[in-house]
Backbone as a printed PyTorch tensor [residue, N CA C, xyz], in Angstrom:
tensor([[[142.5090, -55.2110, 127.3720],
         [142.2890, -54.6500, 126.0410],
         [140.9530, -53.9360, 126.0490]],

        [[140.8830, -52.7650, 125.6550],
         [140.1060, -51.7300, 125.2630],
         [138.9000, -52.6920, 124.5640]],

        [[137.5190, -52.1360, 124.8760],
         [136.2120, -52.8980, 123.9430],
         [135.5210, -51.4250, 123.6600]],

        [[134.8530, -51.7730, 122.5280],
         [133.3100, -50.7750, 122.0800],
         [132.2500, -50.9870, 122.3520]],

        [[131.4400, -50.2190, 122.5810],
         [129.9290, -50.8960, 123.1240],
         [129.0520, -49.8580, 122.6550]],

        [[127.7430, -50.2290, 122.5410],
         [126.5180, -49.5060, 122.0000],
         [125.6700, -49.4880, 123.0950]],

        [[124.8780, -48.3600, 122.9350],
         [123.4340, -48.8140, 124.1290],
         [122.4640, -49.7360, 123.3140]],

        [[121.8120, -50.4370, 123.6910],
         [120.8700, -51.2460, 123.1030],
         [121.4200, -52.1880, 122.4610]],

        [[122.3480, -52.5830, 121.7360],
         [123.0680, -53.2000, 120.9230],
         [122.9460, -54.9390, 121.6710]],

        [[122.2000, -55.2350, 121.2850],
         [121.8840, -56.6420, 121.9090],
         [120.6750, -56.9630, 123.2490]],

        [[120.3310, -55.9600, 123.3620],
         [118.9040, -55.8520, 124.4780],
         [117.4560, -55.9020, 123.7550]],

        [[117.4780, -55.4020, 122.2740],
         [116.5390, -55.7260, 121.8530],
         [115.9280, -54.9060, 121.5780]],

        [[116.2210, -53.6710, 121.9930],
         [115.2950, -52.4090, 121.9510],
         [115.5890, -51.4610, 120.5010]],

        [[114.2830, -51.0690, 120.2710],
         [113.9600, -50.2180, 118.9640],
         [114.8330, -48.7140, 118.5860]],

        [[116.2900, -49.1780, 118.3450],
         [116.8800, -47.3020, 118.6790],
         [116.1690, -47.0010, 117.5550]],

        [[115.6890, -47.2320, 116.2420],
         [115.6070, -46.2960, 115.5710],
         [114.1600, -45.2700, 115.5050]],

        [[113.0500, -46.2060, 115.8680],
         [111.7730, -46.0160, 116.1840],
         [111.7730, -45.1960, 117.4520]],

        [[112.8620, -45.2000, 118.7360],
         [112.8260, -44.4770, 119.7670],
         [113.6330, -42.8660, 119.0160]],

        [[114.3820, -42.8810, 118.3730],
         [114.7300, -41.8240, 117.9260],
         [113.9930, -41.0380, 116.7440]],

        [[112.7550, -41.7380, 116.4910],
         [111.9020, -41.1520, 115.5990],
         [110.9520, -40.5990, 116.1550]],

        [[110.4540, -41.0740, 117.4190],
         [109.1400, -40.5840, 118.1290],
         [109.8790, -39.4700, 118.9860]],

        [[111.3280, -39.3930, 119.4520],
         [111.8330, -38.4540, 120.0560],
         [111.7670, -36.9610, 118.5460]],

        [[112.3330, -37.3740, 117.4100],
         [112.0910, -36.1420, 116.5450],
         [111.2250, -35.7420, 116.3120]],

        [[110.2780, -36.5580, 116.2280],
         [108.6790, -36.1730, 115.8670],
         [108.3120, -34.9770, 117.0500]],

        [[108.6080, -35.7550, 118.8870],
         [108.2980, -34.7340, 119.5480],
         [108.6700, -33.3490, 119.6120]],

        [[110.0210, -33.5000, 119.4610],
         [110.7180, -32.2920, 118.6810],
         [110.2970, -31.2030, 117.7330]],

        [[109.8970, -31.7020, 116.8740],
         [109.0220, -31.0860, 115.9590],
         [107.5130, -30.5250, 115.5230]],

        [[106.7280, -31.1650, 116.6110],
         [105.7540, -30.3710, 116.9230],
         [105.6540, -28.8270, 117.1840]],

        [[106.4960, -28.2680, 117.9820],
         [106.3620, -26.7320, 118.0300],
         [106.7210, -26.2750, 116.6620]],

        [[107.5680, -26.7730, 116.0730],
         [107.9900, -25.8100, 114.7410],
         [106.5840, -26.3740, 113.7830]],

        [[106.2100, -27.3880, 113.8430],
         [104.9580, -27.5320, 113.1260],
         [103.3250, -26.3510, 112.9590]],

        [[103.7290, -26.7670, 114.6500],
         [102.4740, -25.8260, 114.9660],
         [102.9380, -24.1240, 114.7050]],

        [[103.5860, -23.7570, 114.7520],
         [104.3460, -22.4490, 114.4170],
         [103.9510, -22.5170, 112.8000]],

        [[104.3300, -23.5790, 111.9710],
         [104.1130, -23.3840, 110.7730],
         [102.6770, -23.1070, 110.2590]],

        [[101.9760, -23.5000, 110.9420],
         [100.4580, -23.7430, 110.9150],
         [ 99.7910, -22.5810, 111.0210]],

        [[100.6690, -21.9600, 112.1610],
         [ 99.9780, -20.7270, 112.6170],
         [100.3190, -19.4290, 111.3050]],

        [[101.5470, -19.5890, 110.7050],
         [102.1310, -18.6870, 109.8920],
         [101.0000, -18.9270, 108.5020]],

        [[100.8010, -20.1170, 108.4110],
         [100.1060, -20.5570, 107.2080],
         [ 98.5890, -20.0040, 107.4670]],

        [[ 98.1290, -19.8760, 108.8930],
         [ 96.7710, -19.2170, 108.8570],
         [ 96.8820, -17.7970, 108.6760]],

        [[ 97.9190, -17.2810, 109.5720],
         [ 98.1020, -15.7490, 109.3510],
         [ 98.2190, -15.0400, 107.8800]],

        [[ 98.9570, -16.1260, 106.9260],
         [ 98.6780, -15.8090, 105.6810],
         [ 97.2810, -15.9300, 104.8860]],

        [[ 96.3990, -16.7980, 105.6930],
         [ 95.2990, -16.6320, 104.8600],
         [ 94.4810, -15.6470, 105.0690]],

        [[ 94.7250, -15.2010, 106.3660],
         [ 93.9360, -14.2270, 107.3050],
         [ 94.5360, -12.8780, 106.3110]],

        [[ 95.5230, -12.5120, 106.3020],
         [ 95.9550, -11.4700, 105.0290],
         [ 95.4910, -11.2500, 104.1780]],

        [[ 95.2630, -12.8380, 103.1080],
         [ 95.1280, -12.5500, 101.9280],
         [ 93.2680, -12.4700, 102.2790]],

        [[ 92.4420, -12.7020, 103.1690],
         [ 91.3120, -13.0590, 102.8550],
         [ 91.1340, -11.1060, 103.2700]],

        [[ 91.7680, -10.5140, 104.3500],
         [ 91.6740,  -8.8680, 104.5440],
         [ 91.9420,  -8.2240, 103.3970]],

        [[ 93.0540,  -8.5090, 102.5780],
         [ 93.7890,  -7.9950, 100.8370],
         [ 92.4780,  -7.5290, 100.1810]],

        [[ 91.3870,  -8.8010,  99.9560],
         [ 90.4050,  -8.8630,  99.2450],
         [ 89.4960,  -8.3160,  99.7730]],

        [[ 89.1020,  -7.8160, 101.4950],
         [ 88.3810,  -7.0190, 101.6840],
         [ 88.4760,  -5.8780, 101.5840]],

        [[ 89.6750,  -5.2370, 101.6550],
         [ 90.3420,  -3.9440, 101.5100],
         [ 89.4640,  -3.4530, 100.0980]],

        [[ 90.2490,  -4.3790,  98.9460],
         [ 89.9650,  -4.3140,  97.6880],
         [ 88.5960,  -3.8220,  97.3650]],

        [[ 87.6960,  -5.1080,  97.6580],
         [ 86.1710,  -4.4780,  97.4520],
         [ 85.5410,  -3.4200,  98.1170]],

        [[ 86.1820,  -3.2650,  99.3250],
         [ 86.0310,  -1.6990, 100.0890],
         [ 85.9570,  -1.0220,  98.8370]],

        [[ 87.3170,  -0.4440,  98.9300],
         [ 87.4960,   0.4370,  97.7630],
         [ 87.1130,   0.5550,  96.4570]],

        [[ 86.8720,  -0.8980,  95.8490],
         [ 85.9480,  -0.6000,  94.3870],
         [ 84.4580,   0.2950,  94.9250]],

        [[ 84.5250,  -0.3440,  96.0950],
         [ 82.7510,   0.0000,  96.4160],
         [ 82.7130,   1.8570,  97.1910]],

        [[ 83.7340,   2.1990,  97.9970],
         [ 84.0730,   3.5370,  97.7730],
         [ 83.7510,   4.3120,  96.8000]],

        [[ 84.8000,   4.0050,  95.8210],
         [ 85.0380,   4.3280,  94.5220],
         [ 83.3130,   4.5530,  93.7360]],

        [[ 83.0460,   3.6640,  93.9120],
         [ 81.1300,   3.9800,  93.2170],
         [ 80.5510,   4.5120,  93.8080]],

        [[ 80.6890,   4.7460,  95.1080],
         [ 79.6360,   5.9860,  95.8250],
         [ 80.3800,   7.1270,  96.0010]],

        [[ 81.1820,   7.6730,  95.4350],
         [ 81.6910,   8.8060,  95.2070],
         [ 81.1590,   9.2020,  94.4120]],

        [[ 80.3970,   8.9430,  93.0000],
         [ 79.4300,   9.4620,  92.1850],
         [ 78.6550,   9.9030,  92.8690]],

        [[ 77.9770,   9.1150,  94.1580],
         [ 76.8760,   9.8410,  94.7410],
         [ 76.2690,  11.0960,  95.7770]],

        [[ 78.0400,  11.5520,  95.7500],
         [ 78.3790,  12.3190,  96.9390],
         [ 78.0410,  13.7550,  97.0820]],

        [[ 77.0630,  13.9220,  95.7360],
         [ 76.6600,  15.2200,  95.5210],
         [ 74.8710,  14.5320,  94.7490]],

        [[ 74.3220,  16.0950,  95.1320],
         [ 72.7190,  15.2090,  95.7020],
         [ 72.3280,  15.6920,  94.1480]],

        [[ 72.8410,  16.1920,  93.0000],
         [ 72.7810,  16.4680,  92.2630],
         [ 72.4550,  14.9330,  90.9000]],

        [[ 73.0650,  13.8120,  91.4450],
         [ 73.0700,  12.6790,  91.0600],
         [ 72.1530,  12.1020,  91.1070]],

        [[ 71.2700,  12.2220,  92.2940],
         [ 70.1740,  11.8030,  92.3790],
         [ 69.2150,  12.4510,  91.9310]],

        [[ 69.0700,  13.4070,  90.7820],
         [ 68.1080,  14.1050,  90.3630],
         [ 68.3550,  13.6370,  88.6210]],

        [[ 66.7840,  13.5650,  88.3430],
         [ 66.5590,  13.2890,  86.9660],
         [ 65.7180,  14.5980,  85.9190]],

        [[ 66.7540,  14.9740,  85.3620],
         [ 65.7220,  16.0200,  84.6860],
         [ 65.3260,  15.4670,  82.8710]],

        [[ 64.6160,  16.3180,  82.2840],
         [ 63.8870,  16.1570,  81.0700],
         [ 63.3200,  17.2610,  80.4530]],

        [[ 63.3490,  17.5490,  79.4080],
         [ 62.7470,  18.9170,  78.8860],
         [ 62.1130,  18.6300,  78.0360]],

        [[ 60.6110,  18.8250,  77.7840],
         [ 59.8030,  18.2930,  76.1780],
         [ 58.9600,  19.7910,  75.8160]],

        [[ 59.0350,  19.6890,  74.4680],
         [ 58.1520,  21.0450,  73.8990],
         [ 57.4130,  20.4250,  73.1090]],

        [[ 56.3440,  21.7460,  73.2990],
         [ 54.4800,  21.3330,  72.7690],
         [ 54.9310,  21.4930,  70.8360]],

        [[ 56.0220,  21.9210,  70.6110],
         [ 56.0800,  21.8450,  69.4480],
         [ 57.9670,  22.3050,  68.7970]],

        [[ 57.7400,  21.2120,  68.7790],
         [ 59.6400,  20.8230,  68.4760],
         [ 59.8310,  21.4260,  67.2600]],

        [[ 58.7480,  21.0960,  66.4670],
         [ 59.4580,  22.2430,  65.0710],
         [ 59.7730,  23.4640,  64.9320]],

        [[ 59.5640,  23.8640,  66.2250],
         [ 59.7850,  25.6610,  66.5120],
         [ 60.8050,  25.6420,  67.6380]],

        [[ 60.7670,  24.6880,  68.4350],
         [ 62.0410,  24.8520,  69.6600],
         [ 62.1590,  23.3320,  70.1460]],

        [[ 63.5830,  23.1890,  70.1970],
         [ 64.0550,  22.5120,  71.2820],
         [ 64.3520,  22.6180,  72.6290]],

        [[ 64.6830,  21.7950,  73.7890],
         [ 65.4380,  22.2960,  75.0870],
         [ 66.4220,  21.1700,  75.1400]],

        [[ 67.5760,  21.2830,  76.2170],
         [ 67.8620,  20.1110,  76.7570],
         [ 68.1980,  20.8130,  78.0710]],

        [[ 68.8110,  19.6160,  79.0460],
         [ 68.9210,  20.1780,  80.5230],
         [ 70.1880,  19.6770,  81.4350]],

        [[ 70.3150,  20.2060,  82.1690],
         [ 71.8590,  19.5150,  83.0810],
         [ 71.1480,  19.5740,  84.3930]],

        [[ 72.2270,  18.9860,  85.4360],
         [ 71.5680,  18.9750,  86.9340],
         [ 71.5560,  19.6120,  88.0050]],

        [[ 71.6080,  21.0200,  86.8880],
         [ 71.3750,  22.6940,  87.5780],
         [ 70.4010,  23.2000,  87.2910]],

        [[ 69.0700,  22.1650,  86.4680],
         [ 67.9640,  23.0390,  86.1860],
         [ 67.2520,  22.9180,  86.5560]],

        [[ 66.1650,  24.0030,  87.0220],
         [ 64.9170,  23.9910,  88.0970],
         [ 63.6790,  23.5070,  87.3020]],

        [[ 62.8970,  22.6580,  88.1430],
         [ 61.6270,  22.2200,  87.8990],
         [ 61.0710,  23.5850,  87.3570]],

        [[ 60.4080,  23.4010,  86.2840],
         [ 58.7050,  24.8030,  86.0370],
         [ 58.4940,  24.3620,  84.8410]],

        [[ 57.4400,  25.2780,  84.1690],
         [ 56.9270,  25.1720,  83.0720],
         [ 57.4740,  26.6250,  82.2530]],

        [[ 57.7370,  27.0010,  81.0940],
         [ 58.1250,  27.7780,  80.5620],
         [ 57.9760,  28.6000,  79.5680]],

        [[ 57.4700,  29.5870,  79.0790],
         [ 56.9660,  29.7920,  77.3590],
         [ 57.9160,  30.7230,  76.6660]],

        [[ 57.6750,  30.4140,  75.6780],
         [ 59.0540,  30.8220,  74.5020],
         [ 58.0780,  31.2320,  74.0070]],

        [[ 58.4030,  32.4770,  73.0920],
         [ 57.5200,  32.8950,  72.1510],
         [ 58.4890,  33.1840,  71.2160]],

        [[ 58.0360,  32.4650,  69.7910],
         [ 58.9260,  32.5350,  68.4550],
         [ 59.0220,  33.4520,  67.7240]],

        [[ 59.4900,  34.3300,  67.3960],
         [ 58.8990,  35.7860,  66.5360],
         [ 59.4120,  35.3390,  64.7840]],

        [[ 60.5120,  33.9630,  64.5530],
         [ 60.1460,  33.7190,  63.1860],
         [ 61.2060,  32.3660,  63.2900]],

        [[ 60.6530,  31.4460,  62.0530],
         [ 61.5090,  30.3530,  62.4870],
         [ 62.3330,  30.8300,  60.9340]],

        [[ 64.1440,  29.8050,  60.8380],
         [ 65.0110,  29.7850,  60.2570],
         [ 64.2670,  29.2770,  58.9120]],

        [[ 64.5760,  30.1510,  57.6940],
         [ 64.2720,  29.7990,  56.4090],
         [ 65.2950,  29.2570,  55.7200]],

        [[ 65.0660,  28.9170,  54.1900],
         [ 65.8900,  28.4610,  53.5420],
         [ 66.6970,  29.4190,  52.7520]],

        [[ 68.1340,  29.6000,  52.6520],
         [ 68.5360,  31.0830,  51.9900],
         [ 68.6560,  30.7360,  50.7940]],

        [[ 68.4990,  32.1350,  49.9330],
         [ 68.1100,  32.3750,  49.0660],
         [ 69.3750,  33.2080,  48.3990]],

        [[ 69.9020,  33.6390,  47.0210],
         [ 70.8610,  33.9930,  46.0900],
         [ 70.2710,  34.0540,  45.0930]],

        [[ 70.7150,  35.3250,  44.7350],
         [ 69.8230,  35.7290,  43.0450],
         [ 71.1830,  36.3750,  42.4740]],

        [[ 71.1720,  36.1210,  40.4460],
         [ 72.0570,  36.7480,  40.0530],
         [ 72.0780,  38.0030,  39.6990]],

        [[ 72.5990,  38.9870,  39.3550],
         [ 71.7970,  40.3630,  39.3840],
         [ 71.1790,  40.5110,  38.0500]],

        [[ 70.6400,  41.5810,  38.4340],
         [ 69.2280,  42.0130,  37.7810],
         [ 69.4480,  42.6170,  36.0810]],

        [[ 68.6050,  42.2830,  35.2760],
         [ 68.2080,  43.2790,  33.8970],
         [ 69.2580,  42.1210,  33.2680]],

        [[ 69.4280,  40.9670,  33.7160],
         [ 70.0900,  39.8220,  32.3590],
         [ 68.4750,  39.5930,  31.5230]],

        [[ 68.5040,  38.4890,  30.1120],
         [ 68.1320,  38.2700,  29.8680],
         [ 68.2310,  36.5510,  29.2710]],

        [[ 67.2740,  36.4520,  28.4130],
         [ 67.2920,  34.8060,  27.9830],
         [ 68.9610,  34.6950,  27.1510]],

        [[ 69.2610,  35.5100,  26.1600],
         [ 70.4080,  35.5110,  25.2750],
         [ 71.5030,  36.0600,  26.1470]],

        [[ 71.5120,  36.1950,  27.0130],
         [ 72.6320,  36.8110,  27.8100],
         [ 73.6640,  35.2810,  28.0820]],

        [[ 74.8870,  35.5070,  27.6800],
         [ 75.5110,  34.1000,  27.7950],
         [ 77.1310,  34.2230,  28.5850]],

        [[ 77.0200,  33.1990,  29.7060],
         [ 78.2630,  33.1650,  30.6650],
         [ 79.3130,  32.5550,  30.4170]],

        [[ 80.6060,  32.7050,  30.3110],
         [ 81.5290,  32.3210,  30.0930],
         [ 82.1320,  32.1140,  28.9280]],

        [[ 82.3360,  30.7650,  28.2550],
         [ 82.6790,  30.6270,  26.9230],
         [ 84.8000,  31.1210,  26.8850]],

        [[ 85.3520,  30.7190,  27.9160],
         [ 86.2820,  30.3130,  27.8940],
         [ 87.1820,  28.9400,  28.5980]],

        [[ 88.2220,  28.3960,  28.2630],
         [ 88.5470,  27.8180,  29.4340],
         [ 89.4000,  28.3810,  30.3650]],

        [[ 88.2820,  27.3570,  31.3330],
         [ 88.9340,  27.7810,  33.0840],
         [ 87.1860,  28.1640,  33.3490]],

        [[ 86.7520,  29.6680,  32.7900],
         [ 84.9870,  29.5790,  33.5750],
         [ 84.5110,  28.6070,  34.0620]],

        [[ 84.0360,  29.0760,  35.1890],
         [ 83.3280,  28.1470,  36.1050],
         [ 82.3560,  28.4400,  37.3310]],

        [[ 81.6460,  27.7700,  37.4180],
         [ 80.8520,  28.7160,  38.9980],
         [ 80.8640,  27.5540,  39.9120]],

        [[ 81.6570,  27.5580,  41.0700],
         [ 81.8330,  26.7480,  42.1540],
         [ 80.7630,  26.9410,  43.5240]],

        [[ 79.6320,  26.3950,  43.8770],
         [ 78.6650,  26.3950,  44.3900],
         [ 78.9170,  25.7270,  45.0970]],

        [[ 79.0930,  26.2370,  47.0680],
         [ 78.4330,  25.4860,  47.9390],
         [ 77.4380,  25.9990,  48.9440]],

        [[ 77.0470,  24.2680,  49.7920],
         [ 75.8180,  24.6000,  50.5340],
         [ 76.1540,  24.2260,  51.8400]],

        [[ 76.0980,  25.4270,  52.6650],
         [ 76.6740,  24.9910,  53.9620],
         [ 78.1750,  24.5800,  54.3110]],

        [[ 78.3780,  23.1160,  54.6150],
         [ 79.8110,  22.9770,  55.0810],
         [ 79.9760,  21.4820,  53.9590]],

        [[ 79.6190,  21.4190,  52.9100],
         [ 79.2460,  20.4010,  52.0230],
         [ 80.0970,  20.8710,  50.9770]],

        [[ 81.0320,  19.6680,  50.3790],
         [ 82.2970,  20.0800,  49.0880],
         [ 81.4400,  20.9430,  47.8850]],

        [[ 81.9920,  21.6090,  48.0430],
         [ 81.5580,  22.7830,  46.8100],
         [ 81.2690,  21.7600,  45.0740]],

        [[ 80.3950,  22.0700,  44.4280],
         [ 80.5400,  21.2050,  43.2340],
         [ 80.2160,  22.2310,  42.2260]],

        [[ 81.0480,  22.0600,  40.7990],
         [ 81.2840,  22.9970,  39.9640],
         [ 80.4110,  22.9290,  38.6290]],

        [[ 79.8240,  24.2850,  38.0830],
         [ 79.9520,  24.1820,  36.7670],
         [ 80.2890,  25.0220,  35.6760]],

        [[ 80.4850,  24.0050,  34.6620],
         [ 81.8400,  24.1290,  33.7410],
         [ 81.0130,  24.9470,  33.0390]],

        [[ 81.5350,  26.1140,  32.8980],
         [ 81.3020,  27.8520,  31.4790],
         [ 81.7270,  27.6470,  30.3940]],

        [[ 82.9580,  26.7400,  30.1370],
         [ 83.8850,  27.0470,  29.4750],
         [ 83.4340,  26.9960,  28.0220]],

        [[ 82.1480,  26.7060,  27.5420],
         [ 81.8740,  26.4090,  26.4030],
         [ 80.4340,  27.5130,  26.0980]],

        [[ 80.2110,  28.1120,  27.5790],
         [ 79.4300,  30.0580,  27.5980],
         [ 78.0040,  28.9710,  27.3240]],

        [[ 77.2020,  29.5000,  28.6970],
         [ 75.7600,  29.0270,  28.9520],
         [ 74.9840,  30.1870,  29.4950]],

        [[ 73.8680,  30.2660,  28.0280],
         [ 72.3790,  30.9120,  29.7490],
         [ 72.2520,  30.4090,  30.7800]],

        [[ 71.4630,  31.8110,  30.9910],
         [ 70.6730,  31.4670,  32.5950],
         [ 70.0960,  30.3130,  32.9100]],

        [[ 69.1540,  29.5320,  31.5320],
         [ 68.3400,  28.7440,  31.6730],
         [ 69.4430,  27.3490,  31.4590]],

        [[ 70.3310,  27.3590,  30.8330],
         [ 71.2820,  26.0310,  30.6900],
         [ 71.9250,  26.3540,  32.0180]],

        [[ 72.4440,  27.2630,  32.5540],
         [ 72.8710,  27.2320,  33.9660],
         [ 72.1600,  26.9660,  34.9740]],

        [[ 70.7570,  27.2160,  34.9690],
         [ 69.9610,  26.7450,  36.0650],
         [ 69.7710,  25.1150,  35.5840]],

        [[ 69.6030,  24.9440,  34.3980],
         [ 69.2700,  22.9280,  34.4610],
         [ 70.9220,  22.5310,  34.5810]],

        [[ 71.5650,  22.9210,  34.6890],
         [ 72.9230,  21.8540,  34.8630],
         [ 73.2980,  21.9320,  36.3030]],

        [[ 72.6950,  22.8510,  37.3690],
         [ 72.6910,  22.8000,  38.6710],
         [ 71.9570,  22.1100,  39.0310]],

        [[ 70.3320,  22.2000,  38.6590],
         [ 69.4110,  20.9410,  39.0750],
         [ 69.8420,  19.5630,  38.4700]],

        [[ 70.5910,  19.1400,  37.7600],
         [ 70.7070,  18.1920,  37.1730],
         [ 71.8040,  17.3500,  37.5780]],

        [[ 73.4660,  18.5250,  38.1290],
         [ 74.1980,  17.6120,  38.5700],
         [ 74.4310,  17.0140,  39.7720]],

        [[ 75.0100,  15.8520,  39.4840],
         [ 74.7090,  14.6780,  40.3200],
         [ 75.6190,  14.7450,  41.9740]],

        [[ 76.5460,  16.2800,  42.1230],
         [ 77.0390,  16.3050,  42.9780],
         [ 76.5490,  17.3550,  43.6610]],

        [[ 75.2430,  17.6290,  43.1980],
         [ 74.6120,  18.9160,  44.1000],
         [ 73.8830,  18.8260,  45.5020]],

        [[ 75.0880,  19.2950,  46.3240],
         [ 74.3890,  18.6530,  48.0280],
         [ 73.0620,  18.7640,  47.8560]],

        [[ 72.6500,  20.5150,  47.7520],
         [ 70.8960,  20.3780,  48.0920],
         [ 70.7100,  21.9910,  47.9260]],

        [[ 70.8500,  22.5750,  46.9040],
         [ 70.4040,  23.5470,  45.9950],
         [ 69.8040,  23.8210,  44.6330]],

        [[ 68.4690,  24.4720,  45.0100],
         [ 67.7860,  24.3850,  43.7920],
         [ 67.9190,  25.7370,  43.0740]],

        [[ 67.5060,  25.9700,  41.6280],
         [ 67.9110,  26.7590,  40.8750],
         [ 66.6550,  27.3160,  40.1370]],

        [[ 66.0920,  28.3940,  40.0380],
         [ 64.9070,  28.4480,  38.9240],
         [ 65.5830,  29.9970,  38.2240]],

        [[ 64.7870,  29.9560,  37.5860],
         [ 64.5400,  31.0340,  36.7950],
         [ 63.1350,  32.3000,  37.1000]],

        [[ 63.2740,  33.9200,  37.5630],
         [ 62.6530,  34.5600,  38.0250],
         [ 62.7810,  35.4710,  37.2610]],

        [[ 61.1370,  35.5850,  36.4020],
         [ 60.7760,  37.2800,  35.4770],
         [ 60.8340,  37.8570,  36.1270]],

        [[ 61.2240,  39.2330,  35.7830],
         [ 61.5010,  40.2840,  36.0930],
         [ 60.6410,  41.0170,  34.9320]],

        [[ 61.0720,  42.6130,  35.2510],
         [ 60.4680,  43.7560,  34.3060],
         [ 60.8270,  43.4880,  32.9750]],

        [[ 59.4000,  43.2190,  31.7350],
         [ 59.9670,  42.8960,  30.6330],
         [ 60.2800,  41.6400,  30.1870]],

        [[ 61.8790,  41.8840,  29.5460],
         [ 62.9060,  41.0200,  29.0520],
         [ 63.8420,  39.8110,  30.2480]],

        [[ 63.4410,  40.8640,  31.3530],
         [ 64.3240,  40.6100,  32.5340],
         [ 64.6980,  39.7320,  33.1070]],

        [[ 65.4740,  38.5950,  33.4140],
         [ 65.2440,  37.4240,  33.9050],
         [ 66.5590,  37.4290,  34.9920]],

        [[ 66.1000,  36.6600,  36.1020],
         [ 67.0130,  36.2320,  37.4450],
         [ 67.1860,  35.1830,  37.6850]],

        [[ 68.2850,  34.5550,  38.0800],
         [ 69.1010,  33.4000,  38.0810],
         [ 68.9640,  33.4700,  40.0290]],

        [[ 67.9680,  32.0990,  40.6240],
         [ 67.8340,  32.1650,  41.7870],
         [ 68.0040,  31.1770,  42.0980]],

        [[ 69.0730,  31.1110,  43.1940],
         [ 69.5290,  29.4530,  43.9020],
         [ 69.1080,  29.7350,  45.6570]],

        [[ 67.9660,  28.1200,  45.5230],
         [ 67.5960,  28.2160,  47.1140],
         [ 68.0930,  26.6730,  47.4350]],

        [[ 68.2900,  27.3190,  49.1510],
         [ 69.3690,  26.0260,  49.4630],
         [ 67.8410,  24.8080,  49.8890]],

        [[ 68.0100,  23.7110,  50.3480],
         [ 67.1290,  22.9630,  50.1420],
         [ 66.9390,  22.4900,  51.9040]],

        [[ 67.3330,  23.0550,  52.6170],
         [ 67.6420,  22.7820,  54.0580],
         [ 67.3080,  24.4960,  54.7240]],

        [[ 66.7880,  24.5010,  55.6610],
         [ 66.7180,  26.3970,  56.5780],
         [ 67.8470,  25.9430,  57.1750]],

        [[ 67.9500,  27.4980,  57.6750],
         [ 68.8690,  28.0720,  58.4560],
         [ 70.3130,  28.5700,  57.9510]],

        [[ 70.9170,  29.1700,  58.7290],
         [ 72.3730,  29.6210,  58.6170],
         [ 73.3140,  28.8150,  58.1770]],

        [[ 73.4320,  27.7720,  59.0100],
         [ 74.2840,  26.4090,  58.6940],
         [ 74.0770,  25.8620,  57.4610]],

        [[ 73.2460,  26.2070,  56.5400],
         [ 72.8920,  25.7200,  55.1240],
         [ 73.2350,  26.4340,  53.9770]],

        [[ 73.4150,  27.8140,  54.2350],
         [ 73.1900,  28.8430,  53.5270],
         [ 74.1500,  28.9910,  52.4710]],

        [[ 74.3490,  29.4110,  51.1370],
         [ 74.8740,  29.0450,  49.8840],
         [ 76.1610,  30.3260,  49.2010]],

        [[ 76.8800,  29.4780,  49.3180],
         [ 77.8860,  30.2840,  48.4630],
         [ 78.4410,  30.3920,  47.2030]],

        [[ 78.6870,  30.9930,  46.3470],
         [ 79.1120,  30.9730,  44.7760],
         [ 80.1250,  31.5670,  44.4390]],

        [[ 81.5140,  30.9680,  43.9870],
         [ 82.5910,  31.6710,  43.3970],
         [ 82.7110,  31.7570,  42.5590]],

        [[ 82.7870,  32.7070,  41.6350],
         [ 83.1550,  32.5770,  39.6350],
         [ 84.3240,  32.7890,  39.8360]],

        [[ 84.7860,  32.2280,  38.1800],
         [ 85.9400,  31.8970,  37.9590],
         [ 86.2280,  32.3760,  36.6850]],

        [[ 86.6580,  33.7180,  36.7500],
         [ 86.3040,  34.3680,  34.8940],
         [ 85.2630,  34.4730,  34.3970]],

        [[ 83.6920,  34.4900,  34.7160],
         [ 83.0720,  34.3120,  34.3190],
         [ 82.5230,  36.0100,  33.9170]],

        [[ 82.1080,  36.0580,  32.5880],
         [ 81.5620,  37.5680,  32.5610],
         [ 80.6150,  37.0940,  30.9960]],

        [[ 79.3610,  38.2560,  31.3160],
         [ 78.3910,  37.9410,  30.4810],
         [ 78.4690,  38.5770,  29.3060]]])
């Protein structure tokens, strides 16, 4: 009759501990393989990050790649109320003189000539004289109830939306009187405009 038999199976010996130190040996190369894959990845990621700061740091000395960068300029005048300068990093070292032949005034508007004190504007509705100064919302005043020169010049100095024009009153020959608005700022960029609106004296 046929029997079964084991190796070890009654000798005493450790199969399972012998078949563990046999896998273990086994498994060393794929270990060490793993090890090696696991450094090669750090070795990557630690190059990734050098790459990286390379290039941020590239990237910032490309500003410097023109010698123009390394130059600091400045422009100052002996008297700023007559001229300014400024400069870019195309301008040559020196000293320079400007000579002013007139600086920007404040402009000036007069109404025309040979009115007098009784001379009276508007006195309907709708008259109006819409006054501006420069690039500043125009602000209005109302005719509609017919004003002198002299009630038209105090309701310009007086109202409260007047960018920055002043108003007087200028004798003339006689009887004569002129209606004169000066802007309160020089130059061009300030300079004063007036629209009527029906208005007749």
């Amino acid at each position: 009759m046929a029997g079964l038999s084991a190796a070890g199976i009654g000798s005493g010996l450790d199969i399972n501990g012998i078949v563990s130190q046999l896998m273990n040996v086994e498994r060393q190369p794929l270990t060490k393989l793993q090890s090696r894959i696991d450094g090669y990845g750090s070795q990557l990621s630690a190059y990734g990050q050098l790459k990286s700061t390379l290039d941020s740091f590239e990237t910032s000395m490309s500003t410097l790649s023109a010698v123009k960068h390394f130059q600091v300029f400045s422009a100052t005048s002996t008297n700023s109320d007559a001229l300014t300068a400024t400069t870019d990093e195309y301008a040559g070292a020196g000293s320079y003189q400007v000579k002013v032949l007139g600086l920007a005034e404040n402009h000036k508007m007069g109404s025309a000539t040979g009115l007098t004190s009784t001379d009276t504007f508007g006195g309907a509705a709708g008259n109006k004289l819409d006054i501006t100064v420069g690039s500043a919302s125009p602000f209005s005043i109302d005719l509609s109830s017919g004003m002198t020169l002299s009630q038209i010049k105090d309701a310009i100095n007086a109202d409260s939306n007047n960018p920055g024009v002043k108003a007087t009153i200028v004798n003339g020959t006689g009887t004569e009187l002129r209606l004169v608005l000066t802007s309160d700022q020089t130059g061009y960029d300030n300079r004063i405009t007036v629209d009527e609106t029906n208005v007749g004296a």
